[in-house]
C-alpha positions in Angstrom: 115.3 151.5 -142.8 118.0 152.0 -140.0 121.5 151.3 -139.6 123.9 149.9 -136.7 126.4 151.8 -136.4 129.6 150.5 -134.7 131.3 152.9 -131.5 134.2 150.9 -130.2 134.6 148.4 -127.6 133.2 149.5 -123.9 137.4 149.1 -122.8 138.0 152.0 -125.3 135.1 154.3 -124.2 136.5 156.6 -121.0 134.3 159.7 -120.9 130.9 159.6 -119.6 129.4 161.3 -123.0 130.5 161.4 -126.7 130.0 163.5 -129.7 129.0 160.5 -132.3 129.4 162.6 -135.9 127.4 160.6 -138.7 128.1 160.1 -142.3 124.0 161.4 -142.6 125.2 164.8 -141.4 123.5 164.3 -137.8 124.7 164.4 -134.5 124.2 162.0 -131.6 125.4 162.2 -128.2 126.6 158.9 -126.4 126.0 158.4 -122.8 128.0 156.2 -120.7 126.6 156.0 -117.2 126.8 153.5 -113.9 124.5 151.0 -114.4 121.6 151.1 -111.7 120.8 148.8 -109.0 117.1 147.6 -108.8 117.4 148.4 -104.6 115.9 151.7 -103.3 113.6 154.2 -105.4 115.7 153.5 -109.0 114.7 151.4 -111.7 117.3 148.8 -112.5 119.3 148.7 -116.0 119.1 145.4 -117.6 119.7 146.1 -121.5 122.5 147.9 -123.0 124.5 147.5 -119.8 128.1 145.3 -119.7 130.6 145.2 -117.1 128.9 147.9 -114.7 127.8 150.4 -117.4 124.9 151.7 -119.2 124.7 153.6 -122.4 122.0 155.7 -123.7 122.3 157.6 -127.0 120.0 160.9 -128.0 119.7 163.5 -130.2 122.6 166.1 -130.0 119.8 169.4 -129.6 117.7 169.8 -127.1 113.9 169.9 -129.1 112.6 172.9 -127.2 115.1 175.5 -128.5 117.9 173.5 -129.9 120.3 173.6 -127.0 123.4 171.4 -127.1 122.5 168.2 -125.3 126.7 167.4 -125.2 126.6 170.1 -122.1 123.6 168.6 -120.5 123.4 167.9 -117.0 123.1 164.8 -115.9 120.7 163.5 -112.5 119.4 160.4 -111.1 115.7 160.8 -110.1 112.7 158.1 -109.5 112.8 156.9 -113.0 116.3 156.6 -114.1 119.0 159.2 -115.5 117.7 162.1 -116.8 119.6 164.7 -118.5 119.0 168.6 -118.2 119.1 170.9 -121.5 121.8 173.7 -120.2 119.8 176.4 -121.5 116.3 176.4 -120.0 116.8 172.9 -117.9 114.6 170.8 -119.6 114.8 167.6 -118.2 114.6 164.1 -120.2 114.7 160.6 -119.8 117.4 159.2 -121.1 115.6 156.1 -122.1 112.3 157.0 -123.0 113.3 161.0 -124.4 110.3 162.0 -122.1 110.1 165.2 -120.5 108.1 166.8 -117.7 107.6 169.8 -119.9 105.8 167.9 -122.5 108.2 167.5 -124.9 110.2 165.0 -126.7 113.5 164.1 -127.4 114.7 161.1 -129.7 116.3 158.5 -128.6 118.5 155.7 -129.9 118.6 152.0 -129.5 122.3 151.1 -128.4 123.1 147.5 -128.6 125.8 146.0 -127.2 127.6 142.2 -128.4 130.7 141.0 -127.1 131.1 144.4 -125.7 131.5 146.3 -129.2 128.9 149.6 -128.6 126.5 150.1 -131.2 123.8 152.7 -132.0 120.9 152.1 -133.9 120.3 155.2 -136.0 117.5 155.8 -138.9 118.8 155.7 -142.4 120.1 153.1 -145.0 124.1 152.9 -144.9 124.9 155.4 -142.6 128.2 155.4 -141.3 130.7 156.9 -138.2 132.5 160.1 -139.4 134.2 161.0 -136.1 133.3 160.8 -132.7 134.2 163.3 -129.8 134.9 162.2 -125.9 133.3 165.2 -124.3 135.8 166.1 -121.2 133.5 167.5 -117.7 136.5 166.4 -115.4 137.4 169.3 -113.3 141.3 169.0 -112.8 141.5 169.1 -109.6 145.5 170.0 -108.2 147.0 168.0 -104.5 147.5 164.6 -105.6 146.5 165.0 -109.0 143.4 162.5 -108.9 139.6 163.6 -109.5 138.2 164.9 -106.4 134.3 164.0 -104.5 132.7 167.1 -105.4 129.5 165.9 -103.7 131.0 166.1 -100.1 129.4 168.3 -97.2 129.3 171.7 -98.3 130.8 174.0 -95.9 128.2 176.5 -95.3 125.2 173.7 -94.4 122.4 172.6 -96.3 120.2 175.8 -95.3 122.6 178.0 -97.0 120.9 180.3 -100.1 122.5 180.6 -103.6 123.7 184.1 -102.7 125.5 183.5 -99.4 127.2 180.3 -101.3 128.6 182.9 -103.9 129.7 185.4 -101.7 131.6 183.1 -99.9 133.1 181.2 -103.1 133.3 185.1 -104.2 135.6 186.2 -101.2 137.7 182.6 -101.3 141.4 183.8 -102.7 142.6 180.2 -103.5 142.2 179.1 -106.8 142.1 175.8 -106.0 139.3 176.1 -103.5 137.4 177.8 -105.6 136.9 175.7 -108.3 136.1 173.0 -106.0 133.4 175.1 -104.3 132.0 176.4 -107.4 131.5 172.9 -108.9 129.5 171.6 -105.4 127.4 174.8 -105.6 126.5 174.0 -109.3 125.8 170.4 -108.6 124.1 170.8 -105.6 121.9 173.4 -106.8 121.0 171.5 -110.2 120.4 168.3 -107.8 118.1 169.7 -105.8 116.2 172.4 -108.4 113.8 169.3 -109.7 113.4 168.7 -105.5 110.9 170.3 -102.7 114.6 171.4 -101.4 115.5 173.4 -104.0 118.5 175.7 -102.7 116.5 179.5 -101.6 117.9 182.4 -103.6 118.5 185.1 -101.2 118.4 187.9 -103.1 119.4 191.2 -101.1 120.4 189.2 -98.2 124.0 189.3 -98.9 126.6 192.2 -100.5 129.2 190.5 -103.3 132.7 192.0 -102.7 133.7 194.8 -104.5 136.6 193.3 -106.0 137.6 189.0 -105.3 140.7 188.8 -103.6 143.6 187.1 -105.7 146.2 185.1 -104.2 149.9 186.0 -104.7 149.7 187.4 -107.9 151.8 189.9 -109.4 148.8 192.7 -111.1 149.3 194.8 -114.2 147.4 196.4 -116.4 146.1 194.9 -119.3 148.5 196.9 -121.9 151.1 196.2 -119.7 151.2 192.3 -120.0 153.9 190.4 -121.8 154.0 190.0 -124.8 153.0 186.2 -125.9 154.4 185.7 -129.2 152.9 183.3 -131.8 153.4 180.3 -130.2 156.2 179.1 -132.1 158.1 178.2 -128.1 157.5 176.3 -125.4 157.6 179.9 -123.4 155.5 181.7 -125.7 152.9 178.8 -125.3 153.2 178.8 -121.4 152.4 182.6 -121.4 149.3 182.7 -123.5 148.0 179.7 -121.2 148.8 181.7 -118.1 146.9 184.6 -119.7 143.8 182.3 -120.8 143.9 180.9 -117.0 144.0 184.3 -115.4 141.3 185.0 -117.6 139.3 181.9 -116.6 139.6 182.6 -112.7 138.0 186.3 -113.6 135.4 184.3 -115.4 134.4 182.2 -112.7 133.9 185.4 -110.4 132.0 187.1 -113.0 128.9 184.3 -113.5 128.8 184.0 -109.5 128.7 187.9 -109.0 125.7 188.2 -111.7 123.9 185.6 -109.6 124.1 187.5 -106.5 124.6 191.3 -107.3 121.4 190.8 -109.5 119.4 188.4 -107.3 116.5 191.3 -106.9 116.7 192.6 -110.1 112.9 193.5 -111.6 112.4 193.0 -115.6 110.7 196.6 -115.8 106.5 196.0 -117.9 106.2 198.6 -120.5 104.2 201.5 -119.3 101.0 201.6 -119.8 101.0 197.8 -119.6 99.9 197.8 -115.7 101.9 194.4 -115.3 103.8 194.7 -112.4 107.8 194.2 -112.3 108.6 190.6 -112.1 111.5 188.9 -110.5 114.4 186.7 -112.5 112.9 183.2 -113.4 115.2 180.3 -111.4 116.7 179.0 -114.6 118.3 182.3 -114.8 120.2 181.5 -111.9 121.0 177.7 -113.1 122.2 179.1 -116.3 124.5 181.4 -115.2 125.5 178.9 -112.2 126.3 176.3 -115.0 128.8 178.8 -116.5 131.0 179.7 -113.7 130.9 175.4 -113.5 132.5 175.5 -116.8 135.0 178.6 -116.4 135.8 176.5 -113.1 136.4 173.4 -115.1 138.2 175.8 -117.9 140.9 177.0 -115.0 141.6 173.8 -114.2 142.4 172.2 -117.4 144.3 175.2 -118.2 146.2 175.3 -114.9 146.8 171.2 -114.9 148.6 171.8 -118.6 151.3 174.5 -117.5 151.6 172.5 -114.9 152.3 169.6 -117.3 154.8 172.1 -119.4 157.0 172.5 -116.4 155.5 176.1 -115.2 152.6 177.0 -112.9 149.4 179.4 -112.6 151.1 182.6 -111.0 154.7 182.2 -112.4 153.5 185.6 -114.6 152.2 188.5 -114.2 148.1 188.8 -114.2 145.7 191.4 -114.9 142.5 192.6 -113.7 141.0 193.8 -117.4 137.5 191.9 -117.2 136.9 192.9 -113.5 137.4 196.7 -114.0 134.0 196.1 -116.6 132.4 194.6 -114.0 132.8 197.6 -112.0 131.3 199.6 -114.9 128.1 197.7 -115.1 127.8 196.6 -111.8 124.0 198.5 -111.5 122.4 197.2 -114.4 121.9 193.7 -115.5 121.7 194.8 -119.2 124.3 196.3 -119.2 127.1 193.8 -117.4 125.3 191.0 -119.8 125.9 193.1 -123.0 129.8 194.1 -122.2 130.7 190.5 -120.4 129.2 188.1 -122.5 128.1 190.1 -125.4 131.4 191.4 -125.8 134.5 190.3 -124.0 132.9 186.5 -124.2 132.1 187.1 -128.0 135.9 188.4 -128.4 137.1 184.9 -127.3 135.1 183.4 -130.0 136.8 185.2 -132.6 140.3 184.7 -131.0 140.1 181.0 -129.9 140.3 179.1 -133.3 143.5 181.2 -134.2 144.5 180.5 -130.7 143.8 176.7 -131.6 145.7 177.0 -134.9 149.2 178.4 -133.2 149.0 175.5 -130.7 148.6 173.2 -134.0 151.2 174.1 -135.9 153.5 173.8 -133.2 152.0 169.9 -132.4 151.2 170.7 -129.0 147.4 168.9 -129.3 147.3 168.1 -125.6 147.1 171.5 -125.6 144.7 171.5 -128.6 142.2 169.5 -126.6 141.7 172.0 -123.5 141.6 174.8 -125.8 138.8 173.2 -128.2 136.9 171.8 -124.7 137.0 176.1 -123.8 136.0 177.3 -127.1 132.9 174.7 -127.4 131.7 175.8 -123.8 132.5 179.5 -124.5 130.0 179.3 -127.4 127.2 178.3 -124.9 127.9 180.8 -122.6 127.7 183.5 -125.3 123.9 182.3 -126.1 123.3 182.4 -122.4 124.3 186.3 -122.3 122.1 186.7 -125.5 119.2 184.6 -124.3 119.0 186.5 -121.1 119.5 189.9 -122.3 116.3 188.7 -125.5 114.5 187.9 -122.3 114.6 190.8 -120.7 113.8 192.9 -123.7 110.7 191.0 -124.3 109.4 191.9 -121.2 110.2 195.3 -120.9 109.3 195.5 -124.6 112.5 196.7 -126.2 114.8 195.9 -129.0 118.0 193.6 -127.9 119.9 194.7 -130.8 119.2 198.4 -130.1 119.7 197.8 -126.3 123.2 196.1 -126.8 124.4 199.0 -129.2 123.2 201.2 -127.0 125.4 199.7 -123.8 128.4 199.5 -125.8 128.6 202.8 -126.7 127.7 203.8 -123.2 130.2 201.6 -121.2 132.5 200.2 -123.6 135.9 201.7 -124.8 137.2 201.7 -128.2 135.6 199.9 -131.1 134.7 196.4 -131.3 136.4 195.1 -133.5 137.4 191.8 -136.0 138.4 190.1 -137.6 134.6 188.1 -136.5 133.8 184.4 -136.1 130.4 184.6 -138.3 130.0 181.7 -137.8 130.3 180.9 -134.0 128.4 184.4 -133.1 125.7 183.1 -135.1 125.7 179.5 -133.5 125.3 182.0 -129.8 122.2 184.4 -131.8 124.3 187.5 -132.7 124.0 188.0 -136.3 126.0 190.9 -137.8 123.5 193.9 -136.7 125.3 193.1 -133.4 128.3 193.7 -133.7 128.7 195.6 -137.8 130.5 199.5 -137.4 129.9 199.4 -133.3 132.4 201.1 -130.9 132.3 202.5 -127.5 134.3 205.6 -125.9 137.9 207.0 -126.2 140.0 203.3 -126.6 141.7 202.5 -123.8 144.6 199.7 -123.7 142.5 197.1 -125.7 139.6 194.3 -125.5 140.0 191.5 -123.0 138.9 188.3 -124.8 137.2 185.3 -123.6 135.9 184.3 -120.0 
């Protein structure tokens, strides 16, 4: 038995993916697409289409390790669209749910009459519960309009992955460098499935030892106003500008691990006479895919103080999450495990009472970025924990143990709750984690999110 279950009219549907919550406890995602011509190498749309657009429905998990298919990457190859898992990039067809890993993801019949979108979905009487636009507009600033991010890169087509960080690494305005960061990522992901595939570089290039900022008045962390609870119009502008300042940091972090750790060898155990092997691509595409998303992050943020009559810079900034790269800027473990493991994991904890301040005060435009953030920021911890599982399963070592270890090592003062259970679990750090773990002397305090 299946059931049709009715979306909205196609006038009503703006983003180009949905959340689609069922009354059957699953979760679909909704793709809304351009539909294709039948000229050239592309295969031409002809059902499910209406007034220029295509929809596609699938499963909301990838099936290879259950990564959320709402973040997926989305290209146009021989066949069709196909959209990339942001995990490992595996790639399916989003009509078919093929993959050229040899898997399989389900699909969904979407039918369309007198433009009302509807989804075919197994299951007698199932129902809509909710469904959820999912926002990947980067707010660009100038004239307020969405910006071509897939115009001529600046450093030519020959350029490696390192020398494009570096240079978006050393680029002080904000604005430029959320528009260079989302060309790298989208370039890169175009090309990966290509025989032009964007070269790596590793120890070609050095990463600055600290971005430049522009205009920006820098304290230290303790030092930084005080924010309130949200209860004002002021106290809601400064814990934006805080979250943006955070954001920008953010965005330098995932493009410095790309380059300062390009060479990095996973290290066999001994006696295992393997030899040290380099970082697999993905790890690049993952960790390019988050400073795409802290990119996107900053530019929400900065488009809504904009919107509540301030600006990004009107307040003082500080340099908290930088001064940890610096810490762990010679081992890969060890920036993954006080970054993301950490500082990331903090914002997880802090974000729904962060969400619930906004709330209560009705500002849900502002609601809206900071639940977009919170969703990404919960990917972004399983990349840190995937990677750093990675590595330990090569080198034949406990992640747990590792983590703890760094912590203690590099970390000041304790990490501490109250914890989001639930949304570490969701990123793959259960309690042993995090349970009766602190660092050295404390020092100011924890810098959450990124």
């Amino acid at each position: 038995m299946t059931s049709i279950v009715s979306l909205g009219h196609h006038a009503s549907l703006a983003h180009t993916r949905y959340i689609i919550s069922l009354s059957s406890g699953s979760q679909k995602i909704l793709f809304r697409l351009p539909t294709l011509g039948s000229t050239g190498s592309t295969i031409a749309d002809t059902s499910n289409s209406t007034l220029g657009w295509t929809y596609y429905a699938m499963g909301s998990e990838c099936p290879h390790a259950g990564g959320p298919m709402a973040d997926s990457h989305v290209d146009l190859e021989d066949s069709g669209y196909v959209a990339s898992c942001p995990w490992h990039a595996y790639d399916f067809d989003l009509r078919t749910g093929e993959s050229s890993f040899g898997v399989k993801a389900c699909v969904f019949p979407v039918v369309i009459i007198d433009d009302l979108i509807s989804v075919e979905v197994p299951g007698c009487g199932v129902t809509l519960v909710g469904m959820e636009g999912v926002s990947e507009v980067v707010e660009f600033k100038h004239d307020g309009t969405v910006k071509d991010t897939a115009k001529r890169m600046e450093l030519g087509d020959d350029a490696t992955m390192c020398e494009w960080c570096v240079h978006i690494l050393n680029t002080s305005d904000p604005e430029k460098k959320i528009e260079l960061t989302t060309q790298l990522f989208s370039t890169f992901a175009t090309r990966e499935q290509t025989s032009n595939a964007i070269p790596i570089g590793a120890g070609t290039v050095i990463p600055p030892d600290e971005p430049p900022r522009e205009a920006l008045q820098a304290v230290k962390p303790w030092e930084m106003p005080n924010p309130g609870r949200g209860g004002t119009l002021k106290s809601r502008i400064t814990m934006l500008h805080a979250l943006a300042n955070v954001e920008q940091w953010a965005i330098d972090l995932a493009l410095d691990i790309c380059v300062r750790f390009a060479a990095f060898r996973v290290s066999p155990p001994t006696g295992s006479g393997d030899e040290p092997q380099p970082l697999p691509r993905t790890f690049f595409y993952d960790w390019l895919r988050v400073a795409n998303d802290e990119a996107k992050h900053f530019s929400l943020l900065r488009a809504r103080l904009e919107a509540m009559g301030s600006h990004f810079g009107a307040l003082p900034v500080h340099h908290g999450l930088w001064e940890s790269a610096r810490l762990t800027s010679e081992d890969l473990r060890a920036r993954i495990s006080i970054i993301a493991l950490v500082h990331e994991a903090r914002g997880l904890d802090i974000n729904p009472l962060t969400i619930a301040k906004f709330r209560t005060a009705k500002d849900l435009d502002s609601v809206g970025v900071l639940e977009i953030i919170h969703r990404d920021e919960v990917t972004h911890v399983t990349t840190g924990h995937r990677w750093l599982s990675w590595i330990c399963e090569q080198e034949g070592t406990q992640p747990v143990e590792v983590f703890r270890g760094y912590v203690m090592k590099y970390f000041r003062g304790a990490v501490k709750g109250p914890f989001n259970a639930e949304a570490r679990a969701e990123a793959g750090m259960d309690a042993c984690y995090y349970t009766d773990l602190a660092g050295g002397p404390a020092r100011g305090h924890v810098v959450a999110g990124g």
